[in-house]
C-alpha positions as CSV (number, residue, x, y, z in Angstrom):
1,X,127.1,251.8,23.6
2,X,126.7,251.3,27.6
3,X,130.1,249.2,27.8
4,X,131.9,251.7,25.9
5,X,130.6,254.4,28.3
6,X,131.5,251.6,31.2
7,X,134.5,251.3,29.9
8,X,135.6,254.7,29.3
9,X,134.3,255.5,33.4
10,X,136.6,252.6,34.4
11,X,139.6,254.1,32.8
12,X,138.7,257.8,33.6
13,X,138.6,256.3,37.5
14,X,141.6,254.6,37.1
15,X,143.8,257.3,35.7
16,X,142.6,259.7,38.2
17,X,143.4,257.3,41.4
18,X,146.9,256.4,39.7
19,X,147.8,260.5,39.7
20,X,146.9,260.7,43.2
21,X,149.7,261.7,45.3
22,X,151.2,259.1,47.9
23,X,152.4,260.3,51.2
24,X,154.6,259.4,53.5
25,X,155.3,260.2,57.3
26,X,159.1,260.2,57.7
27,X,161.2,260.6,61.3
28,X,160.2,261.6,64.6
29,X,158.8,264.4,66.0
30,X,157.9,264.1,70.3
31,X,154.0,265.1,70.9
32,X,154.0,268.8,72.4
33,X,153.2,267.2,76.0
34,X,156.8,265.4,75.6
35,X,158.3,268.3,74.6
36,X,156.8,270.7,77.2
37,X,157.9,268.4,80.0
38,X,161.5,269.3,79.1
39,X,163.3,272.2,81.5
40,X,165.7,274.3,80.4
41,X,169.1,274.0,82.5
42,X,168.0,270.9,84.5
43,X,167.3,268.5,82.4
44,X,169.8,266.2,81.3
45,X,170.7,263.9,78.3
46,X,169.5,261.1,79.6
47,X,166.6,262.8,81.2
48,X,165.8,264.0,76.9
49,X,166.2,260.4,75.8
50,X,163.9,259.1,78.1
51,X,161.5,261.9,77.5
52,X,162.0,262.1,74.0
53,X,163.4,258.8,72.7
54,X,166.6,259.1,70.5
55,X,167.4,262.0,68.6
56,X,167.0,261.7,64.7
57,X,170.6,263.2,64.4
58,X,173.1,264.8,66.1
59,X,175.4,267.8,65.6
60,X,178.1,267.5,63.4
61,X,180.1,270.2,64.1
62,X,179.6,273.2,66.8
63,X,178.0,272.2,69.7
64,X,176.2,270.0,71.2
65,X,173.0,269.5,69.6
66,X,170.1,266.7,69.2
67,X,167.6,266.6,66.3
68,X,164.4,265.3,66.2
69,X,163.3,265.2,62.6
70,X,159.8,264.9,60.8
71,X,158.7,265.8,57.4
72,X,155.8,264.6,55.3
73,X,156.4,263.8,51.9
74,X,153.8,263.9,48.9
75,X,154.9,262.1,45.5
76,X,152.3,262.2,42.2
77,X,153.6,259.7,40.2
78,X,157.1,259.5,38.8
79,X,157.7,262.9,39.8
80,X,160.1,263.4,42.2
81,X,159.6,263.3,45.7
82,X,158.8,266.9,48.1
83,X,158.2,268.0,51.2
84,X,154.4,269.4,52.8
85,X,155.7,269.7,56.0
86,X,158.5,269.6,58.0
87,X,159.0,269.9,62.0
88,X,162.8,270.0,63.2
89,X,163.4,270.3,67.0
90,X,166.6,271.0,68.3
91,X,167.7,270.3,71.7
92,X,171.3,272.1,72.6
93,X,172.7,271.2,76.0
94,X,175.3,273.5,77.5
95,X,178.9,272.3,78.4
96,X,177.6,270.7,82.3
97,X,175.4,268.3,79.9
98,X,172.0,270.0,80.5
99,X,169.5,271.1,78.3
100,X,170.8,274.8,77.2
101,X,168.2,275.5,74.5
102,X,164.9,274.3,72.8
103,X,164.4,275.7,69.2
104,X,161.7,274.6,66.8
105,X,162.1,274.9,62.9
106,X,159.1,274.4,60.4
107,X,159.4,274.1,56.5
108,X,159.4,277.6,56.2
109,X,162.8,278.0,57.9
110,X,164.6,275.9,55.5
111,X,166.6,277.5,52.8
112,X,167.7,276.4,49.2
113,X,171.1,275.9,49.1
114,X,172.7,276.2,45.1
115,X,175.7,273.7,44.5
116,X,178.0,274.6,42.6
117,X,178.1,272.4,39.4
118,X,182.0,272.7,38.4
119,X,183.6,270.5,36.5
120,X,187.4,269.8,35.8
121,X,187.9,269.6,32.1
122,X,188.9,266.4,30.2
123,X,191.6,266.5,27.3
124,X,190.3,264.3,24.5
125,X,186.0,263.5,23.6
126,X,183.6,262.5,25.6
127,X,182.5,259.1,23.9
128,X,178.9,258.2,23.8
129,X,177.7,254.7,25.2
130,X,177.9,252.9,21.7
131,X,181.0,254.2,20.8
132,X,182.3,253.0,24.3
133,X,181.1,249.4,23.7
134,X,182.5,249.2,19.9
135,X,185.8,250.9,20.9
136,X,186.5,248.0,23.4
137,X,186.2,245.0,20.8
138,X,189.1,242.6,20.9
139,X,191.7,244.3,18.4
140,X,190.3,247.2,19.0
141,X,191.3,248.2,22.6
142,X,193.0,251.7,23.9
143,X,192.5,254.9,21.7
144,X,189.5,255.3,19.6
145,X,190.3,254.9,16.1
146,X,193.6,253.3,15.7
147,X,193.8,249.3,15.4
148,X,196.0,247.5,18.0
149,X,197.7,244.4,15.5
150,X,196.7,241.3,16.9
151,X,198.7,237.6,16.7
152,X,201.3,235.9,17.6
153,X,203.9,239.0,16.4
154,X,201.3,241.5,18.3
155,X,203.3,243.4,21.3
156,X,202.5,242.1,24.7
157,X,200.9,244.4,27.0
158,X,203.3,245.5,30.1
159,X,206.7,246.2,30.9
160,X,209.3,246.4,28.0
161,X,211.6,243.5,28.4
162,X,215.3,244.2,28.3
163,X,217.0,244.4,24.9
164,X,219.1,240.9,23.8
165,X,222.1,240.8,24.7
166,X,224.5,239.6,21.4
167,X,228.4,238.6,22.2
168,X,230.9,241.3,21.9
169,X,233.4,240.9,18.7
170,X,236.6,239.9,20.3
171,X,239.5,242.1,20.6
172,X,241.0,244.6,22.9
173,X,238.1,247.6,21.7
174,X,235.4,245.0,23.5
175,X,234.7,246.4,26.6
176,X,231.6,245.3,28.8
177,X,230.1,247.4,31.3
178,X,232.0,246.7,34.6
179,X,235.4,245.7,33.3
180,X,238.3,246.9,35.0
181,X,240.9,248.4,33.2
């Protein structure tokens, strides 16, 4: 009776430390001392980078803008991946290069964005995995259903070679393409 209750304590402890959630640090995020060091139209690029270190990302379009990105992420499982936390700074430097801007963005700020799932249409059926495999069997390639013959008299695949060309019955009636009359 005690190494069934042993037994049962062992696996109760091991399923509750295998549901526990992993987390991971991801990106960069400067300390606030880094980031309070930074002036506002006299600072530089290179006077960020050295403060800073290099940005996460940069702008893609628009201005001229450095990202410094942290998140923490928290997985249970095999359920997917999501975010606890996440700190965005952006540094925007003005056209002379200097620092123009200092904006800070927290999970909170983020926003769900809905893609649009659209799909062109197919003619024809959508073929499962089994009937994909079985429908490209030697004899059996090209459209589902119909049987390709297969030998020596079987078409080859490719270009249609040029009709055979037989003699012309002689006489004045025989023309060939070309002649001169």
């Amino acid at each position: 009776m005690r190494t069934v209750a042993v037994a049962l304590l062992g696996a109760a402890v091991l399923g509750i430390t295998a549901c526990a959630p992993v987390q991971n640090q991801r990106g960069y995020v400067p300390n606030q001392e880094a980031i309070s060091s930074i002036t506002v139209g006299t600072d530089t690029k290179e006077m960020v980078s050295m403060k800073l270190g290099e940005p996460s990302t940069l702008a893609t379009f628009g201005g001229d803008t450095w990202y410094y990105i942290s998140s923490l992420v928290e997985q249970n499982a095999f359920f997917a991946p999501r975010a606890t936390d996440r700190n965005i700074l952006a540094v925007e430097f003005g056209n002379d290069g200097k620092v123009a801007a200092l904006q800070r963005y927290t999970l909170a700020d983020g926003r769900i964005v809905d893609f649009q799932t659209r799909e062109t249409p197919t003619r024809g059926r959508e073929l499962t995995i089994l009937q994909q495999f079985f429908n490209a069997v030697p004899g059996n390639i090209g459209t589902p259903g119909q049987q390709q013959p297969v030998g020596p008299n079987a078409p080859v695949p490719g270009p249609n070679p040029p009709p055979p060309r037989f003699p012309s019955p002689p006489g004045p009636a025989a023309r060939h393409h070309g002649d001169e009359q």
